[in-house]
N, C-alpha and C positions, 0 to 999 in steps of 0.2 A: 744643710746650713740654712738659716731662716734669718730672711732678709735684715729683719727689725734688729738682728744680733751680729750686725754683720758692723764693719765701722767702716768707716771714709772710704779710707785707701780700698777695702777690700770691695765696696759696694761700686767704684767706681770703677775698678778691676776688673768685673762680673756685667757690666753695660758695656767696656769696651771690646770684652771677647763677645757678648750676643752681637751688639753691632758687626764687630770680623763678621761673624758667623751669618748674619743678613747680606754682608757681601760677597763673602762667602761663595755663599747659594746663589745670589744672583748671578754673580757671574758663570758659575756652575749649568745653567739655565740656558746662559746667551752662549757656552760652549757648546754644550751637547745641541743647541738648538741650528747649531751651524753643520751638523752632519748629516750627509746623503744619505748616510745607508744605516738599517739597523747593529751593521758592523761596525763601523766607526762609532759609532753612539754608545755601545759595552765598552771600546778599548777606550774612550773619553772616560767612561764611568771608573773603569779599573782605578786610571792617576788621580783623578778627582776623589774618589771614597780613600785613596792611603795618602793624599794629601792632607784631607780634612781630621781624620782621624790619628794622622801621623802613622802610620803604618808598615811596614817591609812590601807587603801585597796585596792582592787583590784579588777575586772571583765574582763571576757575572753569571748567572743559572734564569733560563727565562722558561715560563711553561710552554708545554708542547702542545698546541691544538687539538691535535688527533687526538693523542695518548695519554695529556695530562700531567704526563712525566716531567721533571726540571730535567734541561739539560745543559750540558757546561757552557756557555757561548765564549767565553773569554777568559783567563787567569795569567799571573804573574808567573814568572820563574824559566828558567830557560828551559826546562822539559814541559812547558804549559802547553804545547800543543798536543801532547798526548791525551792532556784531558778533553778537550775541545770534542764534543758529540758525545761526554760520557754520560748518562741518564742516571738520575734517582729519585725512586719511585716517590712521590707526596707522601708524608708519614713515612719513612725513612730517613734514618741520619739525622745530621742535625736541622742541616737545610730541608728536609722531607718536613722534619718539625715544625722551623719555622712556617713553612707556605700552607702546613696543615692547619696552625696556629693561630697564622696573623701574630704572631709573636718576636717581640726579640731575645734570643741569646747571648749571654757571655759567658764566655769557656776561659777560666783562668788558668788552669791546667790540663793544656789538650792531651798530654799523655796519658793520663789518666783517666779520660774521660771515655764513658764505654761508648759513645756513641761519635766519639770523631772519628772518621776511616781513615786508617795510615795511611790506607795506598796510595791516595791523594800525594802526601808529601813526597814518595817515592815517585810518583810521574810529574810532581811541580818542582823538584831538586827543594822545595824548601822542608825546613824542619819545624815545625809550629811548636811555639811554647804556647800561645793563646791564641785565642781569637774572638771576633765578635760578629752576629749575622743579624739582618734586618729582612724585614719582608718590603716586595717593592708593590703596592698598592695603587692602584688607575685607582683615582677619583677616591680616593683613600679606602676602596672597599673590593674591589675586583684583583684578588693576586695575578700578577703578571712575571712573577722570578725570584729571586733570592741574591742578596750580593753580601758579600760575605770579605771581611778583614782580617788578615793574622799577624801577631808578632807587631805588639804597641812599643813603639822603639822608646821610649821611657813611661814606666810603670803598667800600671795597668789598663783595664779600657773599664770607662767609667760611666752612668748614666746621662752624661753631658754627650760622649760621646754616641752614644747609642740613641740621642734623641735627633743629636747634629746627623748624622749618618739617615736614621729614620727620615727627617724630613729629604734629605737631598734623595734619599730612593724612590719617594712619592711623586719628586721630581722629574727623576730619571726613568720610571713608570710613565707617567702620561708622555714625556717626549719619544720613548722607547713604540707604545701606541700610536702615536700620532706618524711616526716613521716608518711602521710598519706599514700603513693603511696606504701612505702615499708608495711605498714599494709595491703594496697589490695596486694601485690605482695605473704607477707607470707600466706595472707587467699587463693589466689587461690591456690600457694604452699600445704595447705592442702587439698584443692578439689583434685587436680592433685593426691597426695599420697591418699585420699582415694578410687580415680578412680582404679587408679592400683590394689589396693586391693582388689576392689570387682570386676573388671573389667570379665568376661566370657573371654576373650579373654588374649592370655600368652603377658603378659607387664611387662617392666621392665623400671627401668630412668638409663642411663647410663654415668657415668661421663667417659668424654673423656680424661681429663686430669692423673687419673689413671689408663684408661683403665677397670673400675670396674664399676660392678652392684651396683648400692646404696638402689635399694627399687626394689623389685618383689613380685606379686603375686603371690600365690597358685601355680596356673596353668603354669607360667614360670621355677618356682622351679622344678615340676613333667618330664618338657620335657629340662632342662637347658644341661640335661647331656646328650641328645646326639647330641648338637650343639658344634662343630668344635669350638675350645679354641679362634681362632681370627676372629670369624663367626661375632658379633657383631662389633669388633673395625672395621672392614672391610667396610661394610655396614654405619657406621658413617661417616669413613672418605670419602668414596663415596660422602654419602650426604654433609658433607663441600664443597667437592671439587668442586663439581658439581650444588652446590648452589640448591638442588631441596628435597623435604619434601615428596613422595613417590616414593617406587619402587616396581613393581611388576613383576616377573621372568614367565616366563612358569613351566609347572608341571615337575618333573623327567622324564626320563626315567624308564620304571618297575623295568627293570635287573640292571640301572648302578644310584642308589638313587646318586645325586648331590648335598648338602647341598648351592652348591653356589645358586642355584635357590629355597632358599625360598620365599614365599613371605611377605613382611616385610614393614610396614608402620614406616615413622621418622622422629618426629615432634620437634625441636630445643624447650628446654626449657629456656634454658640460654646458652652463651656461650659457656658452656663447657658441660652443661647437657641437655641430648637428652633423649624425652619419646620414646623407643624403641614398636612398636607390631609389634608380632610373629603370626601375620594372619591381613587375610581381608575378606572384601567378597567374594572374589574371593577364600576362601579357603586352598588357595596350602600348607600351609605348615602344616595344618594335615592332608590333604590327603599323604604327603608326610612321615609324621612321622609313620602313620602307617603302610604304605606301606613299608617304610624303614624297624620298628618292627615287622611284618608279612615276610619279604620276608628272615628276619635273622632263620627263623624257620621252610622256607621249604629245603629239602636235596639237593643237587646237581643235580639228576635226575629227580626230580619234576622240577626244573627251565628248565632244557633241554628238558621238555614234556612243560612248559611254552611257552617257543621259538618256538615250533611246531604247539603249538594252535592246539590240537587234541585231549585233554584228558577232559573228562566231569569233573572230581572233579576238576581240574584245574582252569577251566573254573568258578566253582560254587564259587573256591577261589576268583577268578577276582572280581566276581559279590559280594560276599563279600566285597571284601576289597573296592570295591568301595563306597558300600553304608555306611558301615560304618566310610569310610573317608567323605560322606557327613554328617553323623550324627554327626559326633562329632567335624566338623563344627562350628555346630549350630543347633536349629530347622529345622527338615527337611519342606524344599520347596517342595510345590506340582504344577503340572500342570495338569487343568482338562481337561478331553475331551470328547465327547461321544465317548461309544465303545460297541458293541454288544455280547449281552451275548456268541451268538455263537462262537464269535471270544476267548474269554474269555475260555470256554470249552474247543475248541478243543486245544489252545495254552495249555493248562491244562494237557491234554489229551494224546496227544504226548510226554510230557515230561516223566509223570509217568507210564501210564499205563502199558507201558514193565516194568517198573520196580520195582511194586507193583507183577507183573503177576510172574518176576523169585524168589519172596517169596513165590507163591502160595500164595497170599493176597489179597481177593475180595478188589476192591476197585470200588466205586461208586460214582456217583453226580448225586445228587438232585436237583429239581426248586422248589423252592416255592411260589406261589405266584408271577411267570414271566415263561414269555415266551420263546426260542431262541430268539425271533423277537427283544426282547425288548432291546434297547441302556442305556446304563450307564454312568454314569457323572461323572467320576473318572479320578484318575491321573493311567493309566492299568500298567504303568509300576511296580509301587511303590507298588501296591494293588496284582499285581500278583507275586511280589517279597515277600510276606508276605502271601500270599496262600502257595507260594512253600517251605518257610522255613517250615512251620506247617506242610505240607506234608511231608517233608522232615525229621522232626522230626517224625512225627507219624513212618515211615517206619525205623527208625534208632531203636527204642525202641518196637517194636511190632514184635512178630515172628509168630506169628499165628492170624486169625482171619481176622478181617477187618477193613478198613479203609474205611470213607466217608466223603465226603464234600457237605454241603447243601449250597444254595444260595439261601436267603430267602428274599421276599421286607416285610419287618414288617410295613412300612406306606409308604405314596406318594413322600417324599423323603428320604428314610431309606432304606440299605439294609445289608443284614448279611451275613456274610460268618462265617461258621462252620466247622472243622476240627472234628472227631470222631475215637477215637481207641479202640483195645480193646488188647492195650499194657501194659507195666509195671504200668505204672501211677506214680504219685509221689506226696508226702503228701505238708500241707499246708505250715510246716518251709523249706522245698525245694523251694516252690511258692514264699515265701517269699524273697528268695536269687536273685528271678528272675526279680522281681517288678522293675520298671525304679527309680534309685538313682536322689535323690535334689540335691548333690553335680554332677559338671557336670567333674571335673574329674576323679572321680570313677566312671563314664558312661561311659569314653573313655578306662579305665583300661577293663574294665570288658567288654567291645567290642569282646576284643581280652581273653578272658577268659571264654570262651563256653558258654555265655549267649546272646551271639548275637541275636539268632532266636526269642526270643520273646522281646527282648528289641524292637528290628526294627519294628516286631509286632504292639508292643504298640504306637511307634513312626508315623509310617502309619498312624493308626487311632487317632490318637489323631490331625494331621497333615490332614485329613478327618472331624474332629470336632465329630468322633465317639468313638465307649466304647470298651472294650478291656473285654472278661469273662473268668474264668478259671476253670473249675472241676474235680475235678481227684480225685481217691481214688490207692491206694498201690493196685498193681494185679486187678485190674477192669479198664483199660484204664483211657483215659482222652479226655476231651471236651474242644476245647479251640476255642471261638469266639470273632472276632471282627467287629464292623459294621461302616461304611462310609453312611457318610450324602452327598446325592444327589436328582437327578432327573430323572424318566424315561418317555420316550417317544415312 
C-alpha cells in the first residue's frame, strides 16, 4: 500500500502502530537490558517476540562457538525442555536457512512445508499451522542465533511483522553479546579470586580508587604488616604512570632493608583494579623479608662484627639467611656438577675438625663403598650446606662421645650421607615438630624458629630426588641421613 494512496483515517492508522512499534522496542531494550544472565535474556526474548508479533510461541537458537551449530537456548510449550541443547546444523532446516541467509522466512503452511521438522512440535506439545523466523544480527552483520514465531493468533504473519520482529532480534543480538561478555568477564573474575587464593606466592587485587586491598591470600595477609602503609598505592600508581605491567628492584642492602626495592609483579585487571604479587622469580622480596625479620633480632654488636665480616657465627648467620631466603622462595633449585669426594672431605674437614677437637669430640668420616678418586654429581654447594647444619647440630647437643659422618654409595646412582651422635637425642613428638609443613607459610614461620637445620635438610634432598631418615632415642644420640640421587665416575 503506497502512502500517497493511503487516506486520513488510514495514514494516520499506520504512524500510530510505527509509533506502538518505537515503544514497543524500546521498552523491549530496557527489558532484556535488565537481565543477568544470558538465560534470562532468551526467556525475555521468547514473551517479547509473541507479544510483538501476537503469537502462541516462541524459540531462541543462538550459535555455538566451537561448532557453529544453532542450538535450542529457549522455546514455548510445556515439553520445551526437551528441546533445549537440540543442535541444527547452519544450512539446515528452516532456521539452518535463515542464519545461512541472513534471511527472513514466512511459512504459511508449516505442514506442508518440506523443510519444517515435525519433531519439533512433538517435543514442544505445540502444533504449528505457520510460522515466521528472523536472523538475529550483532551490529546488523555478525549472526549470533535465530528466533523464530509460530501460530499468528489472527491471520497471517505479514511483512510488517517480519520487519517488527527483525529489528527487535538485532536488538536482542547486541544485548544477548554484550551479556555474554560480561558472563566470561564475571567467570574469569572468579578464576582470577580463586588464583589469589590458592596462589603460593603473596597476592593481593588492589582497588586504586580506594587505595584498599579487596581480596588477598593467606600468604599476603602473614607478611601485609610489615609493608610500608603506601608501599602498594605507590607501586600502582607507578605502574599507570609509566604504562608498564612489571617491576623488578635489586636486593636490599643487609644493614639498610629498603622496602622501596621490593620486587613486585602488576598486572591491570580493570581500570581501577590491579592483581598486585609480592614476589617473582627473581625472589627478592622474601629474601628481603627475611633478612629484614632476622636482622630485627640480632644486637648492635653482632651487626658491627657483620660490617667486619670476621666473626664465624656471623658468617654462619649470612649463610643461613641466605638459604632460607631461597627456601621460602619456592622449591629449592639445584645445580649439578661433578665434584670429588676429596674436595668434599677436606672442605668438611677444615671446617669442623678444630672444632669437634676443642670438645674433645672424636669426630670421624667414613667411605663406603667410594673412593677419594671418585666424583659426584651433585649441586656441592646445597649438599655441603646440609652436611654442615647436621654437623652442626650434632656438636650443639652432644658433649661427650663422638660424632661421624659416613659417605656411602648404596647403588650406581645413589649416595648417602650419614650424621652419628652420641648426644642428647630427642623423641619421636619432638621429630614430629621438625618434619617439612603442607602449608608453605608455616615453613617460612618456622625457618626463622630453630627448625631450620633439618627443614633445609629435607629440602636438599628431596631437591636431589633423595630420602631424608631420622633415629634417635632420649640420652642414646641420634642418626640422621639423607641421600641424593646421582652418578659416579
Amino acid at each position: 500500500m503506497e502512502i500517497l494512496n493511503l487516506s486520513r483515517e488510514d495514514l494516520l492508522s499506520l504512524l500510530e502502530r510505527e509509533k506502538k512499534a518505537r515503544e514497543s522496542l524500546i521498552k523491549a531494550y530496557f527489558t532484556l537490558a535488565e537481565a543477568q544472565t544470558v538465560e534470562e535474556v532468551v526467556q525475555h526474548v521468547l514473551t517479547i517476540a509473541t507479544e510483538l508479533t501476537e503469537s502462541e510461541g516462541a524459540s531462541c537458537l543462538l550459535i555455538d562457538e566451537n561448532t557453529g551449530d544453532l542450538v535450542f537456548k529457549a522455546a514455548t510449550g510445556e515439553k520445551s525442555q526437551e528441546l533445549i541443547g537440540m543442535r541444527v546444523p547452519v544450512g539446515k532446516g528452516i532456521a539452518g536457512k535463515i542464519a545461512a541467509e541472513k534471511t527472513v522466512v514466512i511459512v504459511s503452511n508449516a505442514e506442508k512445508d518440506k523443510n519444517h521438522y515435525k519433531g519439533v512440535d512433538k517435543k514442544t506439545g505445540f502444533t504449528t499451522r505457520n510460522l515466521m523466523g528472523v536472523p538475529m544480527l550483532f551490529l546488523n552483520e555478525q549472526v549470533i542465533g535465530v528466533i523464530e514465531v509460530v501460530n499468528k493468533i489472527k491471520g497471517e504473519y505479514t511483512q510488517w511483522d517480519a520487519e517488527l520482529l527483525s529489528a527487535f532480534a538485532n536488538i536482542a543480538a547486541s544485548v544477548i553479546v554484550n551479556t555474554m561478555l560480561l558472563e566470561k568477564l564475571h567467570a574469569e573474575k572468579k578464576k582470577v579470586e580463586a588464583m589469589v587464593k590458592a596462589s603460593p606466592v603473596a597476592i593481593c587485587i588492589f582497588d586504586s580508587n580506594t587505595s584498599s586491598v579487596k581480596l588477598a591470600n593467606d600468604f599476603f595477609q602473614e607478611i601485609e604488616h610489615l609493608l610500608p602503609s603506601s608501599f602498594i598505592r605507590s607501586k600502582v600508581d607507578n605502574i599507570k604512570s609509566s604504562d608498564k605491567t612489571e617491576i623488578s628492584n635489586s636486593i636490599l642492602t643487609i644493614l639498610k632493608p629498603s622496602f622501596a626495592s621490593f620486587s613486585t609483579r602488576i598486572t591491570p585487571l580493570s581500570e581501577n583494579e590491579h592483581i598486585v604479587y609480592l614476589t617473582d622469580t627473581s625472589e627478592l622480596l622474601l629474601q628481603q623479608l627475611i633478612l629484614y625479620q632476622a636482622l630485627q633480632k640480632i644486637p648492635t654488636k653482632t651487626l658491627e662484627l657483620l660490617s667486619q665480616n670476621n666473626n664465624s657465627e656471623v658468617a654462619h648467620f649470612l649463610k643461613r639467611t641466605k638459604w632460607a631466603s631461597r627456601l621460602a622462595a619456592g622449591p629449592l633449585r639445584i645445580e649439578r656438577n661433578f665434584h670429588s669426594v676429596t674436595k668434599l672431605i677436606d672442605t668438611i674437614s677444615s671446617e669442623f675438625e678444630a672444632l669437634f677437637s676443642k670438645r674433645n669430640l672424636n669426630f670421624n668420616i667414613f667411605l663406603e663403598n667410594l673412593s677419594t678418586e671418585d666424583n659426584l654429581l651433585l649441586d656441592f654447594e646445597a649438599v655441603y650446606e646440609a652436611i654442615a647444619e647436621l654437623l652442626s647440630n650434632s656438636y650443639k647437643y652432644t658433649e661427650k662421645g663422638e660424632v661421624t659422618l659416613t659417605i656411602s654409595k648404596i647403588s650406581e646412582d645413589r649416595v648417602y650421607f650419614t650424621v652419628k651422635d652420641t648426644g642428647i637425642g630427642f623423641s619421636d613428638s619432638d621429630y614430629e615438630k621438625l618434619k617439612l609443613p603442607v602449608n608453605r607459610v608455616e615453613f617460612i614461620k618456622r625457618l626463622w624458629e630453630g627448625a631450620f637445620g633439618l627443614l633445609f635438610v629435607q629440602e636438599v634432598a628431596k631437591a636431589h630426588a633423595g630420602t631424608f631418615k631420622v633415629s634417635s632415642e632420649i640420652g642414646k644420640g641420634a642418626t640422621i641421613s639423607f641421600s641424593v640421587k646421582m652418578t659416579t665416575v
